[in-house]
SERO-4910 file (N, C-alpha, C, O; in steps of 0.05 Angstrom, whole numbers):
BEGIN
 pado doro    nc1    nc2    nc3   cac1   cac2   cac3    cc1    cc2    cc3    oc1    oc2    oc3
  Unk    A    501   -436   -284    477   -438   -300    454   -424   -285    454   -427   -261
  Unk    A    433   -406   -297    419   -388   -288    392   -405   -290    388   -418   -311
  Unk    A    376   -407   -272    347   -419   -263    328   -399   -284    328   -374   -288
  Unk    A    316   -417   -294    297   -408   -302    266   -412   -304    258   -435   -308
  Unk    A    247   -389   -300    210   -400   -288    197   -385   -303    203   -365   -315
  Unk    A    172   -400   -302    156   -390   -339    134   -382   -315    137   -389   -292
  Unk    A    110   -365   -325     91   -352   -310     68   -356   -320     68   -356   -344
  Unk    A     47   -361   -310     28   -360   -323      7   -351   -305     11   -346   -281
  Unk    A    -22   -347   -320    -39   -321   -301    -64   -339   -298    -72   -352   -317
  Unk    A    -79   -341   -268   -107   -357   -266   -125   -339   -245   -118   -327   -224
  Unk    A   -145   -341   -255   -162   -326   -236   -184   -349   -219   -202   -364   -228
  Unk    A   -174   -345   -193   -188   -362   -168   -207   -345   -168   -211   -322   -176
  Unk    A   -226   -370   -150   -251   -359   -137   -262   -371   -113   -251   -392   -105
  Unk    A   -281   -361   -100   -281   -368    -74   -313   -359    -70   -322   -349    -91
  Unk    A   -333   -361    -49   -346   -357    -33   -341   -337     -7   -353   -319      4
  Unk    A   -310   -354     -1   -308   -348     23   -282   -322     29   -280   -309     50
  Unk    A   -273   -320     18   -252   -297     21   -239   -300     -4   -244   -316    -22
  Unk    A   -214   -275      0   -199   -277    -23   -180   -291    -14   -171   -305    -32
  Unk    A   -168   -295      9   -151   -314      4   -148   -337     -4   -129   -345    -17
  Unk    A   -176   -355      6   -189   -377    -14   -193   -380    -35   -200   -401    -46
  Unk    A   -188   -347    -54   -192   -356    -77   -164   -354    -95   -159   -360   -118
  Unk    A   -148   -340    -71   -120   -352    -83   -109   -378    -81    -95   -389    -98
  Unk    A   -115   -386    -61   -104   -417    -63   -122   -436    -76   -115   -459    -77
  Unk    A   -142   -431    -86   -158   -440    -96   -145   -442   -137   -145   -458   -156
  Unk    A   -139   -417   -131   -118   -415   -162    -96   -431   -159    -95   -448   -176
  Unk    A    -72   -432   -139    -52   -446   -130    -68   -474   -141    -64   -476   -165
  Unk    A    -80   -490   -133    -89   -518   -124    -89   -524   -156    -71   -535   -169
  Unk    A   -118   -513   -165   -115   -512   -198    -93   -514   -216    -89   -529   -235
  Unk    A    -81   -494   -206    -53   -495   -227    -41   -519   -218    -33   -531   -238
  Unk    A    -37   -530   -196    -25   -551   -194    -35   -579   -200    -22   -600   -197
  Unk    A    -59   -578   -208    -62   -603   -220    -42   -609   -247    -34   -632   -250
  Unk    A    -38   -596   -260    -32   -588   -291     -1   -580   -292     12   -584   -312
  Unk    A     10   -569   -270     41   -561   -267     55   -570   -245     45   -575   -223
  Unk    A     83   -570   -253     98   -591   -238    119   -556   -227    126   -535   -239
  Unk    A    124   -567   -199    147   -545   -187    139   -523   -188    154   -508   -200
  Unk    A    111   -511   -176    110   -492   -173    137   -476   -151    153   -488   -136
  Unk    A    136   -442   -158    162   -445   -140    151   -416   -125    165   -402   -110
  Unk    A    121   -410   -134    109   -375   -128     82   -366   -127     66   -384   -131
  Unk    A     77   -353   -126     49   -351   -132     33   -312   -122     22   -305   -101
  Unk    A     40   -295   -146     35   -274   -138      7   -261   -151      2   -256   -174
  Unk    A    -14   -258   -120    -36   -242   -136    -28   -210   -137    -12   -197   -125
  Unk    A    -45   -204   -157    -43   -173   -184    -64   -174   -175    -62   -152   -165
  Unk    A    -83   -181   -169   -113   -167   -170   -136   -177   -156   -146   -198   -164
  Unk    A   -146   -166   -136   -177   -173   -127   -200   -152   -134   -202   -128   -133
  Unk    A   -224   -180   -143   -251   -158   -143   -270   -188   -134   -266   -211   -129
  Unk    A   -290   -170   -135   -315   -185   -119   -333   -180   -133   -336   -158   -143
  Unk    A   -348   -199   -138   -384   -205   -150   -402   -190   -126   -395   -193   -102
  Unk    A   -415   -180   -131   -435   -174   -111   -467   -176   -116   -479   -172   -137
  Unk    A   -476   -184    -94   -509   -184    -99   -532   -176    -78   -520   -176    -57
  Unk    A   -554   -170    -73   -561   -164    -57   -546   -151    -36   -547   -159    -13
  Unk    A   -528   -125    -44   -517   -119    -25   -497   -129     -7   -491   -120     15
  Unk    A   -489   -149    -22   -470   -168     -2   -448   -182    -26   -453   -184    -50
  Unk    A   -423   -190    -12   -406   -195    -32   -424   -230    -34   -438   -243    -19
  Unk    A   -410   -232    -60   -419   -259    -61   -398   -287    -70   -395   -311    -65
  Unk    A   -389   -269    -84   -360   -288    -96   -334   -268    -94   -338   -245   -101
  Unk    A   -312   -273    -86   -283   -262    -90   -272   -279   -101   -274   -303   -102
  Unk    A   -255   -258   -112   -242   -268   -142   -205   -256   -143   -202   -232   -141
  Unk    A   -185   -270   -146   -167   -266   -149   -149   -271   -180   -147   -291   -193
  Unk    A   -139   -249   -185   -118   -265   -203    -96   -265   -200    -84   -244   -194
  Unk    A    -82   -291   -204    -54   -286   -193    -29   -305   -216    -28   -322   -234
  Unk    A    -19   -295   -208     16   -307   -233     24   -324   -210     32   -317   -188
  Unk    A     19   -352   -223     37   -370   -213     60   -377   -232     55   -381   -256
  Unk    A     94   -377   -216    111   -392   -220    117   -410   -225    100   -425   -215
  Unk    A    138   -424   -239    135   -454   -233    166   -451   -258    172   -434   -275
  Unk    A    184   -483   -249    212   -479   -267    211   -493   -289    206   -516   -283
  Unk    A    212   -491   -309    222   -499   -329    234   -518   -333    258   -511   -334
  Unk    A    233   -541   -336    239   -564   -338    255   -567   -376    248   -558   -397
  Unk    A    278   -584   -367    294   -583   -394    303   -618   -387    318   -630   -403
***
């Protein structure tokens, strides 16, 4: 029998880096989903203001299995 994982897409955010604002997506999704099993960011951009970044922002596809 072949495993199967459904995907879905969240965009983190952070203050402080992008990495924070991927796990910051991770954390989220996990309130709401069971078995995460992944978690791949597609994309960073940044808010900027006064010349300075101000927020980073990730979006990323978290995994997670399918429950039957």
């Amino acid at each position: 029998m072949a495993d199967v994982a459904k995907v879905v897409t969240i965009i983190g955010s952070s203050s402080e880096g992008f990495a924070e604002a991927a796990a910051a997506a991770v954390s989220e999704a996990a309130k709401t989903l069971r078995g995460i099993t992944g978690a791949d960011v597609i994309s960073m951009s940044a808010v900027v203001g006064n010349d300075r970044i101000t927020e980073y922002r990730t979006t990323v596809n978290i995994a997670f299995a399918v429950e039957r």
